[in-house]
N, C-alpha and C positions, 0 to 999 in steps of 0.2 A: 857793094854798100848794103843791099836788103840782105845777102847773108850775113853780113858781120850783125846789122840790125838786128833778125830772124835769131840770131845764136845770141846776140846779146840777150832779150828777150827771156827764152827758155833758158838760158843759163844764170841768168838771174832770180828766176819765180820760183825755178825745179824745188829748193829746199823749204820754201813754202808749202808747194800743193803737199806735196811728202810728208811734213809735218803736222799737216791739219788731216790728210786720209788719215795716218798713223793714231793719231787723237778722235777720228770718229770710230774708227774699229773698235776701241780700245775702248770709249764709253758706250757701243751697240753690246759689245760684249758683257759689259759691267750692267745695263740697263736689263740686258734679254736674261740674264743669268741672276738675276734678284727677282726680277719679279715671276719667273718660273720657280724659283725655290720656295717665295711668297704662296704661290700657288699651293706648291706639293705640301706645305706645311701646315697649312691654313686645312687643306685635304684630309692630312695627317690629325690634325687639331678635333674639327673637325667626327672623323671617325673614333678617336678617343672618346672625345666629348656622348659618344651615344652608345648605349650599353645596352645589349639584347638580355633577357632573362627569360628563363623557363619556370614553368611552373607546373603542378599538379591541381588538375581542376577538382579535386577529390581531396586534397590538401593544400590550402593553397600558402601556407606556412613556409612548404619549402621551396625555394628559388634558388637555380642552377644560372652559371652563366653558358650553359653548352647542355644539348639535349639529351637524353637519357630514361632510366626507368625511377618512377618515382619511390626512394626508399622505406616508405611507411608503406603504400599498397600493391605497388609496383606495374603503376599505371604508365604510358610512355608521356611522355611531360608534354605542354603544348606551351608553343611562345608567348610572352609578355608584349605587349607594344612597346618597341626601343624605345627611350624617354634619355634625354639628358643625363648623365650624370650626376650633373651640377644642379638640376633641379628635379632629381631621385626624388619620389616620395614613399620613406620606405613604413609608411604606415597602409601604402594602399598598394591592390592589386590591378594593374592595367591591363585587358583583354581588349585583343581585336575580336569585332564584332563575327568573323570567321572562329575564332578560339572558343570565344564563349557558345557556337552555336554547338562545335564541336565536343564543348566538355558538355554541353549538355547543364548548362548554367540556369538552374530556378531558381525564382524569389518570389515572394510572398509579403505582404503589410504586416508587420507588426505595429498593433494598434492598444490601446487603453483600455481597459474592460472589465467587466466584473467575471473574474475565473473560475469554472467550476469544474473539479475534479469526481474524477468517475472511476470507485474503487470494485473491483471482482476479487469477493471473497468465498474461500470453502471451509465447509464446516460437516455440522453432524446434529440429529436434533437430537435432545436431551431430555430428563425428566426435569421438570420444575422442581427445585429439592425444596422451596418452601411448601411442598403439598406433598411431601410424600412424608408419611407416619409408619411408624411401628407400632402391631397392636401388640400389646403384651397382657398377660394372665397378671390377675391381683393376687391370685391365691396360691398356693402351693398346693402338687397334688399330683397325679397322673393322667394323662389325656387316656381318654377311655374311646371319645368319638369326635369323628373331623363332620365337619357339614360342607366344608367350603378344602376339594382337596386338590386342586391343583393350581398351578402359577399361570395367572393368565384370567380366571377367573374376575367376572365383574360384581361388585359387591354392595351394597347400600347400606346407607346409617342404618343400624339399630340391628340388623340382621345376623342371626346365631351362627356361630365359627367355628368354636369347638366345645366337648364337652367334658369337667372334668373335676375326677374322685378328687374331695379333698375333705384330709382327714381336720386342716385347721379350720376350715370352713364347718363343718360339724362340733366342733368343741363351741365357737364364737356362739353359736344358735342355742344348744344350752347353756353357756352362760346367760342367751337373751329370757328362755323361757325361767329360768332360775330367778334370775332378777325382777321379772314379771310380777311373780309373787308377791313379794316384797318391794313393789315400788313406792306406795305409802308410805316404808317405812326409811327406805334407802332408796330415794329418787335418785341420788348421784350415780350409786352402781346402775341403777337401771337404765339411764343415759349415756352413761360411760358403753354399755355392753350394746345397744343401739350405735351408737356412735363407731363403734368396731367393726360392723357390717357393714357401714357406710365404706369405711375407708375398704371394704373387701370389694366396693362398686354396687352392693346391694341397694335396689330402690327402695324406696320409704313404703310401695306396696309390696313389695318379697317382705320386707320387715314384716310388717301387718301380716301379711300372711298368715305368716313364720308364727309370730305371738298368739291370734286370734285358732288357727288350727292348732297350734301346738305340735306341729306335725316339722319333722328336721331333712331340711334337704340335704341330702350325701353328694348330690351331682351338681355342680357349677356349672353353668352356662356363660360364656365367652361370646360376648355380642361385639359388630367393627363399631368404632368410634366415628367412621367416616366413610364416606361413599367413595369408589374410585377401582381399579386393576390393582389382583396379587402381583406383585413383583417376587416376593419369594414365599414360601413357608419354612420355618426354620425348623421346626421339631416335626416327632412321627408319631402315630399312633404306639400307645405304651412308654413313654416317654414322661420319665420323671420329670418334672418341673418345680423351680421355687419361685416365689414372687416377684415378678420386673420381671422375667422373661419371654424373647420374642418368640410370639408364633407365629406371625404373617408381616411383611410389608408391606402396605397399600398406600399405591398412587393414585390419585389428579390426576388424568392427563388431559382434562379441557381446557387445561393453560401446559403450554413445553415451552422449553428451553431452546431455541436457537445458537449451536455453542459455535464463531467462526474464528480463524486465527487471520491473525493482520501482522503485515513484516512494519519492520520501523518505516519505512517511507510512505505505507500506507495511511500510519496514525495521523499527523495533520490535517487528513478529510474525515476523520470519525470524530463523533461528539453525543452524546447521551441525547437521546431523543430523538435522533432522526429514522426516518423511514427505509426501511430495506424488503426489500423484495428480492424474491427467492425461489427458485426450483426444487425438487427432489428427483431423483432418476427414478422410482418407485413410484412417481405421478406423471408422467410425461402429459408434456400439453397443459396443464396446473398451474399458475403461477399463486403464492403465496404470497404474507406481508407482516410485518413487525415493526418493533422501534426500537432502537438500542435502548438497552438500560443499564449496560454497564462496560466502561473499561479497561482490562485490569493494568494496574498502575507499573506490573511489572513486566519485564521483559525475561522470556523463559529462554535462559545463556546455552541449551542444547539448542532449541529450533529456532531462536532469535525472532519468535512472535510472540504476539500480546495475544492473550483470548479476549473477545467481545462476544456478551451475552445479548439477544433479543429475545423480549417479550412475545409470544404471541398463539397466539386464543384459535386454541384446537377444540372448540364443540361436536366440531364432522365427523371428530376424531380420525381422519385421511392421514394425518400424520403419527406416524411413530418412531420411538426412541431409539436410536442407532441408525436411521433412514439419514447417507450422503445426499447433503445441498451445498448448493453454488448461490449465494449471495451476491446482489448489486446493490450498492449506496451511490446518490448522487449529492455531492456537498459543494455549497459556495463557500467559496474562504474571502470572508470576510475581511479579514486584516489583510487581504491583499487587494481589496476594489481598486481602479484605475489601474493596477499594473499594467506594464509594458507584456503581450501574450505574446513567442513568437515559438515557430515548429523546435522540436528539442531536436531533432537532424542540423538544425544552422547553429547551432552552437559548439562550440571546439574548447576543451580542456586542454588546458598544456600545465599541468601540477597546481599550482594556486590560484593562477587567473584563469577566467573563462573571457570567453571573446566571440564576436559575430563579425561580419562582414555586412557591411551597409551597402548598399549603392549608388553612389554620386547622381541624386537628378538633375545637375546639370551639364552633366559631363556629355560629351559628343559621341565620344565611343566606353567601352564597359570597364568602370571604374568603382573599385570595392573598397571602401574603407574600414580597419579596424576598428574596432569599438568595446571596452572593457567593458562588461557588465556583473549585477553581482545576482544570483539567482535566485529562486525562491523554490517551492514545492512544482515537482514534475509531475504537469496535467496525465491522467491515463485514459 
């Protein structure tokens, strides 16, 4: 009786337990095998989701997604901080604080200010052309004698230059003594024939002379109109001459000329009247000083600079004409006060736009953002 019980039993349940092991397999397997794929996917997900970048800390324009040599300098690239994807921000550069030390990452404040540029320029000093004359003969005739004969010589108002046969100068005196005569009766000619030695440069006492001795001078004297250095002598002893022609140039030179050239990016720190200061290699140790007064409005299409002339006042006379100088101007540019000033190395050209890198102050690790800016005159 307990076997038939005992088999009744187990031969009753058997297709039960069978049924229910069969159904827990069957959802351990469905359970364990979801949520492991859940895993790997999410994993998968995931490592998508986070995207490594290189960059060049010398350019940081270009971003590689795998490392390499940088194509513009050919620096080896240093990693980005992986950053999501999905929240990429591709106006800025992410550095770990290990990258940036290694590219060697500076910054600096760019701040508001009133900007002053600081121009070196080379030149050459000049003769002042408004002080240099030419003395020229009034009379016609022949140089007979020089007083004053070589270039270089220094010369004072009034002082005798050359001397010289002139046969129109000897008619003009008898026509004066001629008219003498008869000036009671004919004051005009006698005026008229006065007035003729005038324009020859004779003084009103050579006149007198002339009349009261009655005695004719054959030799003209050539006196300088102006104190200063021969630049040239143009004629020679024996040397025919007619009226208006030169015999000597004579310079000034307690005032020269300053002549310096300036490229086009130079010009918006120049301005008429500012102070420059200046060397010559021929003074070593010397520093000199002037003001601009002039600049020229054109641009010379072989050497693409402008001349600027400066004033300035050689009494020492230490300075002479043809003596290489190096000029320094220091200029505020006004119409830019408040600018934004920052180093001209942090800014990067890429054809039309110009850009900087900022740095995120509240970022935790080293975060550079883009920034368009438009520029102004480059401080020197």
């Amino acid at each position: 009786m307990k076997r038939k019980l005992f088999h009744g039993i187990f031969s009753g349940r058997w297709p039960v337990y069978a049924l229910l092991l069969l159904l827990g397999i069957l959802l351990g397997r469905v359970l364990f095998h979801s949520g492991g794929h859940d895993k790997t996917a999410g994993h998968q997900h995931t490592e998508a989701e986070k995207v490594e970048i290189w960059t060049c800390s010398m350019h940081p324009q270009i971003r590689m997604t795998e490392p390499g040599k940088c194509p513009i300098c050919g620096m080896d690239l240093v990693p980005l901080v992986s950053v999501s994807a999905a929240h990429a921000d591709h106006d800025a550069v992410h550095l770990s604080v290990e990258a940036a030390e290694l590219a060697n990452v500076l910054t600096t404040k760019a701040e508001a200010g009133n900007p002053a540029g600081e121009v070196r320029l080379y030149g050459r000093v000049q003769l002042d052309e408004r002080l240099l004359q030419s003395q020229v003969s009034h009379v016609s005739g022949r140089i007979e004698k020089f007083f004053v004969n070589f270039t270089g010589e220094t010369v004072a108002a009034g002082q005798n230059l050359a001397e010289i046969y002139s046969p129109e100068l000897v008619t003009a005196q008898q026509e004066l003594l001629e008219t003498a005569r008869t000036r009671d009766i004919q004051p005009l000619l006698y005026e008229a024939s006065r007035e003729k030695l005038r324009q020859l440069k004779l003084t009103e006492d050579q006149i007198s002379a002339i009349e009261s001795s009655g005695t004719i001078i054959s030799n003209f004297v050539v006196v300088s109109n102006t104190s200063g250095s021969v630049i040239s002598r143009r004629v020679s002893n024996g040397d025919y001459i007619s009226r208006g022609t030169v015999l000597y140039d004579i310079a000034d030179l307690s005032q020269v000329w300053l002549m310096l050239e300036a490229y086009e990016s130079d010009l918006p720190f120049i301005r008429a009247g500012q102070q420059v200061g200046f060397t010559v290699e021929a003074v070593p140790g010397r520093n000199f000083s002037g003001r601009v007064a002039f600049v020229d409005p054109l641009i010379d299409p072989r050497t693409s600079v402008a001349g600027i002339r400066v004033d300035v006042n050689n009494r020492s006379g230490m300075l002479k004409p043809g003596m290489f100088a190096t000029g320094t101007l220091v200029s505020q540019l006004k119409e830019y006060r408040n600018s934004i000033v920052a180093p001209k190395s942090a800014v990067l050209w890429t054809g039309k736009r110009s850009i900087v890198y900022v740095r995120d102050p509240v970022a935790d690790e080293p975060v550079f953002r883009l920034r368009e800016v438009k520029l102004g005159p480059a401080l020197k």
